[in-house]
Structures are given as C-alpha cells and as structure tokens.
N, C-alpha and C positions, 0 to 999 in steps of 0.2 A: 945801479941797474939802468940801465939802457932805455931811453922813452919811444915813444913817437916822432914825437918831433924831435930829435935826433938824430933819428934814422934819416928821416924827411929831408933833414938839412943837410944831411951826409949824401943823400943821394941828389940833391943839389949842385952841393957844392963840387961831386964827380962830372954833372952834368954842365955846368961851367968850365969845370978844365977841360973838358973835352970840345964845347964847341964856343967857347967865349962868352957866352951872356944866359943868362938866365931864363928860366921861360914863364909866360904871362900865367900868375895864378888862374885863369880861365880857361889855359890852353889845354888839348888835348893831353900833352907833353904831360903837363902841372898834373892830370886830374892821373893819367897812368901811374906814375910814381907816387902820386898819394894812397892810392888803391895796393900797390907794390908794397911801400913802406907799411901800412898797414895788417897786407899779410906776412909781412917776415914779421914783423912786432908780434905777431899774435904765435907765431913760430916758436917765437924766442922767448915767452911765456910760457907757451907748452914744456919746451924744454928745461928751463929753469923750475918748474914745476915738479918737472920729472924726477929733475937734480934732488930736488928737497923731499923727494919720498924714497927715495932711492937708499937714505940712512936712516937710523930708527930713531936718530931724536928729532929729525925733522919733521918724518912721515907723521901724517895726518889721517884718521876715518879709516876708510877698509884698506888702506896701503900698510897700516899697522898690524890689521890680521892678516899679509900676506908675509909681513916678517915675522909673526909669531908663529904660522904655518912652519914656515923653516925648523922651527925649536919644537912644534910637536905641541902646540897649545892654543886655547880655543879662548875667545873673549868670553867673560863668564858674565852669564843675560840674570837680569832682576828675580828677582824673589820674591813672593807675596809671602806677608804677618799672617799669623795666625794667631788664634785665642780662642777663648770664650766669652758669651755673652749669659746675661738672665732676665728669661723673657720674665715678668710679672704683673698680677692681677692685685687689684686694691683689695681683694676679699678672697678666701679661698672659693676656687671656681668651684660652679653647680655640678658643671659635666667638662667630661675631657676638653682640651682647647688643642688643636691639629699644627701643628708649624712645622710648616714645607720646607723641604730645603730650597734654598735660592730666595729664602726671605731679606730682605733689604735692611740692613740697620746703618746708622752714620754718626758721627759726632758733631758736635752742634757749632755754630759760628757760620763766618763767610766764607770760609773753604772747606765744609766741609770731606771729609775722608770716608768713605762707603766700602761699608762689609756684607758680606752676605752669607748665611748659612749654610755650612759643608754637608749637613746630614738633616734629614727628617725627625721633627722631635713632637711629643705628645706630652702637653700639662696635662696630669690626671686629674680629676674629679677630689675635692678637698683640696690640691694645693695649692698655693701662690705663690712660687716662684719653680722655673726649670733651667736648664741650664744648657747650653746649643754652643757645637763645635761653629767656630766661624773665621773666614779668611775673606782677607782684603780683596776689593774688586780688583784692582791694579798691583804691579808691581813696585817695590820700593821700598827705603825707606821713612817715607810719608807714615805708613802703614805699621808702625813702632808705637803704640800709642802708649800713653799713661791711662795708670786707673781711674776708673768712674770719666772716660771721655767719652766714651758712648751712651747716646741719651735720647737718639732720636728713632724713630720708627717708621722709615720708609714704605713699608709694607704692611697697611695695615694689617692685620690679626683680632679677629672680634672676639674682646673680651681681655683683652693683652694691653694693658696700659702704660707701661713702663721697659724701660728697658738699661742694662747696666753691666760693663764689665768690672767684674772686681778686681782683676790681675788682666798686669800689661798686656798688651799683644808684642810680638816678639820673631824674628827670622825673616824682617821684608828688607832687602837689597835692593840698592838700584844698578842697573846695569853699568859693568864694568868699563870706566871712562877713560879716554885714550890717555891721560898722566898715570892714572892706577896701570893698566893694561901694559904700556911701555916699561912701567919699574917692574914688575912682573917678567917680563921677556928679559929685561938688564939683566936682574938676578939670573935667571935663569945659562946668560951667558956667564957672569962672574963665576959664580958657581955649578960647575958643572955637573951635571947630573949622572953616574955611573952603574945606578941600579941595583946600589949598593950603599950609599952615603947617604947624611941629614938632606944633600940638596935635591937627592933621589924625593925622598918622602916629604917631604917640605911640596916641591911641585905635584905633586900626587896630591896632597889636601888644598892648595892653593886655586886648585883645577874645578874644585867645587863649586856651584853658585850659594851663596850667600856665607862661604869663606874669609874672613878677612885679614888673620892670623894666627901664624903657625908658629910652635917650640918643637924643637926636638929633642929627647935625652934618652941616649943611647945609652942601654945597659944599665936603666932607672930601677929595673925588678932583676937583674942578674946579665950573666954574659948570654948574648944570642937573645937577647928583649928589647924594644925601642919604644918610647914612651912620644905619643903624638897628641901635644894640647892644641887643640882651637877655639878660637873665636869670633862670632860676629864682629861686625860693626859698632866698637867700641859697646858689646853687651856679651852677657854669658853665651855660648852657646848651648842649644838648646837639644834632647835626648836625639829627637832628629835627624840635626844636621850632623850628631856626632856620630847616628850613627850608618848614616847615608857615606863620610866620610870612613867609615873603618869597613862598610862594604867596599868600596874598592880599592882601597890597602890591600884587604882578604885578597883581592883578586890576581895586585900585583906583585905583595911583596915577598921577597927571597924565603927560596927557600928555608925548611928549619929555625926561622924566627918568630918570635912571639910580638908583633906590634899590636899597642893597645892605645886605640885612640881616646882623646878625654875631653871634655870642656876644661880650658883654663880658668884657673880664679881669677877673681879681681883685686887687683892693688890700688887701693884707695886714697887719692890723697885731695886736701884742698888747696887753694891758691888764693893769696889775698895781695894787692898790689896799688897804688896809687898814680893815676896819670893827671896830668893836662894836657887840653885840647889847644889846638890852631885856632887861631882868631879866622871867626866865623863859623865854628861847630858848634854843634847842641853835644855837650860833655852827654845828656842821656844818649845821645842817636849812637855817637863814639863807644860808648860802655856798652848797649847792646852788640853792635858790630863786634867790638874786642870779643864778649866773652861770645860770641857765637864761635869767633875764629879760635877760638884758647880750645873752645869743646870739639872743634872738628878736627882739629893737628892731635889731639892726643887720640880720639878715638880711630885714626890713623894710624897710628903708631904699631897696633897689633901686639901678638903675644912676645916677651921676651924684650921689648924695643923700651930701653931704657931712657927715662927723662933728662934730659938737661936744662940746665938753667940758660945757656944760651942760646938752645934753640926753642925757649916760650919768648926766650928776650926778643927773638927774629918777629916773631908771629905779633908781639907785641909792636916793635918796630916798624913794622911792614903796614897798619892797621892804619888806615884812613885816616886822619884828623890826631892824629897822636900827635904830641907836642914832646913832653920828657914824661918818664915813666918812675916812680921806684917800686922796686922788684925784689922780694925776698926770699931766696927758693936755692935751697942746695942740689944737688944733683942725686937723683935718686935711682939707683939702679933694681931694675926688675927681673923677676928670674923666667927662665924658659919654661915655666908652668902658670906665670901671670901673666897679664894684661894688665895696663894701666889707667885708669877710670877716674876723671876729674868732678871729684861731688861736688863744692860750691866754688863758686866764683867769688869776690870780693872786692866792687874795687870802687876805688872811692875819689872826690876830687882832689888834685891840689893844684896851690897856686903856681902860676908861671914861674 
C-alpha cells in the first residue's frame, strides 16, 4: 500500500523533471505539494477502505448490515438471562414482607453481575423463604449464571436477609458479532433459501435473538412434517425461546405443513489431553486459556455440528504458549436433534 512519503517523493521527483532542481523544504513549492500529497493519501485511504467493505469478508461494523440487508437479515442484538431468585428470612416472618419489582440482587466477587426483579412478590406472614421471577440488568451472556451465585442484596428489604438462586439463570446472549453475523449471511448465500427447503427454515430460527443452533429433519413425524431443534449458546434452550421461535415459523411456513419446533438435546462428552508450555509460560495461565478456548469452539458449534478431532487439534494449536500437545479424541458425529456440550476438561502437564 502506498504511504505519504511516497506520494511526496513521487510528486517530487515530477517536479524535478520538469523544472531541474528541487524545491527548498521551506519553500512555498515544498509546503503546497505537502499539503497535496497529503490529501490524495487521505483519498487513497478512503478508497481502499471503500474497497474492503465492498466484499463481505472484508466488510467491517454497519457495512456488514448493509450486506446482510441484501439477504433479507437483521443482526441479532443480546438477550438478557432469566431465572429465579429466593428472597429469605432467618425466622419465619411476623407479617407479610413486600418485594417490589425492580428489586436489585447481584452475585458476589469483583465483577459483580446485577439482576433485578421482573414482578411484584409478597413473603406471607409465617414463611421464610419466596421465590421472584428475575432478569439480568444487561444484556449477554455474562448473565448465564450457575446455581447458588446470587447472594447479594442490593436493595435492601426489611426483614429479607438472604438471598439465593437455586437453578441457573439461562437465555442471556450477547449481541451478534461481525465473524458470527458474516457466517450467518455465507450460509445464507451457500445455501439458498426457496421458501421451501431446510435452508428456508434454518434462516427463519436463526433470525432469532438468543438463537444459536438449528437442525432440521424433514418428514421426522411423517410426510408434509418438519421437525426444528434449537439451541442457545452452547445450553438447552429454553420453553421460551422455543416458543418465540415456532411463533414465527406459524407465521411463515408453507402451506399444509406441520412444523414443530423443539429444544435440542445435549450430547455429552469429556476431553482429557496433555500439553507443554513455551519457555516462559505459567503451564496454569496456558491451561486456563486452553480450556476457556476448548469450551467456546464447541459451544459454537450449534445443533447437528459434529466434532472432530482435528478441529479441537486447531483450537489446541492455535492456544497461546502451547508447546506439543497429546490428544485423545475420535471424531464424534452428532445428530440434527443434538448439540454438542463439553462437561470436563482435563489436562495435565507434560514434559518438553
């Protein structure tokens, strides 16, 4: 690519063929052609810029949604977790205990994660414990939590001393990022959509927020039937999203068929493997890094997207401070009614 001072010299070195000598860095001459060269460089940036959003693997930010525009498809924005909480008293209460909606609760540590109550709840008179529908302040999934991580009480409640989910929170997305977004649009082109086909239905649940894999299997309950699994974000989906996703199926799909949308299962497996690190790693900082990257490639993967052994080899490869690896893992193929879900990790040192 083409600099400044390229330009500069270039238009220079014109300016010497034409009048024999060069002009005094302080001259009028000098400071015009610098100013010159300056804005065609900045020209020539615009346009080379242009160049690279112009195709869709280059395109960047909102120049992605103007190519998805084309295909009829809309960047899918975050999603806030939901759950429940249990508000509790160390004694069964004297008299009713009031809890507003918009009561504040959070999980504890340095970053905490903030929820707040979807509905108005009332502890009655003798009990000690109730139980309040509640969704994450923000979008994401930060907003995913494990059980018993809520434990703090932002807003006080008199007479309320405790606080506790017993089951995860579940359905928080984050907004759809320009590498998801762009494979989204690919497909879409690969697979052409006719209004009629798996890739008809497939882009119809995929168009969802908090979507993040589809199966299809046509003619799973008979002919004139089509069976639609989803899932979150490397998790079940939930009655919900499933059934937010078969509202507007209902809405589009053909005539005279029966589609019936579902949450996928889960296909369970573990992974146990041994590396060494590059001189100069903390083998734990490596192991963490690894197994964050092993749990975010698979819960990527989505419904139907079969494992291979050498594409955890890649992820393993690709890992910061990795040195050699060994790896034990057959290729496991998954069907279009699973998803695939990495329960433990395992991995251990070895020598160079």
């Amino acid at each position: 690519m083409i600099t400044y001072d390229e330009i500069y010299k270039r238009m220079l070195d014109d300016y010497y063929t034409r009048t024999n000598f060069y002009p005094s860095e302080s001259s009028d001459i000098a400071i015009r052609l610098k100013v010159l060269a300056g804005e065609i460089f900045s020209a020539y940036m615009n346009l080379e810029f242009i160049k690279k959003q112009m195709f869709l693997t280059t395109a960047t930010g909102e120049y992605i949604d103007y190519h998805a525009s084309q295909r009829g498809l809309i960047r899918k924005s975050g999603t806030k977790a939901t759950g429940t909480v249990d508000f509790r008293t160390s004694a069964p209460a004297q008299s009713s205990i009031f809890i507003p909606k918009g009561t504040i609760v959070s999980t504890a540590g340095e970053d905490p994660v903030l929820f707040e109550t979807s509905s108005d709840t009332t502890l009655l008179s003798g009990q000690s414990r109730v139980t309040s529908n509640c969704t994450a302040l923000k979008e994401g999934s930060s907003g995913n939590i494990r059980v018993n991580s809520i434990s703090v009480i932002v807003t006080p409640i008199s007479g309320i001393t405790s606080v506790l989910n017993t089951l995860a929170f579940t359905g928080g997305a984050d907004e759809e990022n320009d590498e998801e977004f762009k494979q989204r649009i690919e497909e879409s082109i690969i697979n052409v959509s006719n209004g009629a086909n798996s890739a008809y239905y497939r882009k119809l649940a995929l168009s969802v927020e908090g979507v993040e894999g589809v199966g299809i299997i046509p003619k799973n309950r008979g002919v004139g039937t089509v069976d639609i699994f989803i899932c979150a974000k490397g998790a079940v989906a939930n009655s919900a999203l499933v059934q937010k996703v078969q509202s507007l199926i209902n809405e589009y799909k053909e005539i005279n068929t029966d589609v019936l949308v579902k949450s996928a299962s889960v296909w369970n497996f573990p992974l146990s493997l041994s590396v060494s690190v590059k001189p100069g790693y903390d083998f734990n900082t490596v192991k963490t890094n690894l197994t964050a990257n092993l749990r975010e490639f698979v819960s990527s993967l989505g419904v139907g997207k079969s494992v291979y052994e050498a594409d955890i080899a890649d992820v393993i490869y690709h890992t910061d401070g990795v040195d050699r690896y060994f790896l034990s893992f057959s290729d496991s193929t998954v069907s279009q009614d699973q998803f695939a879900n990495l329960t433990t990790v395992t991995i251990t040192e070895r020598s160079s």
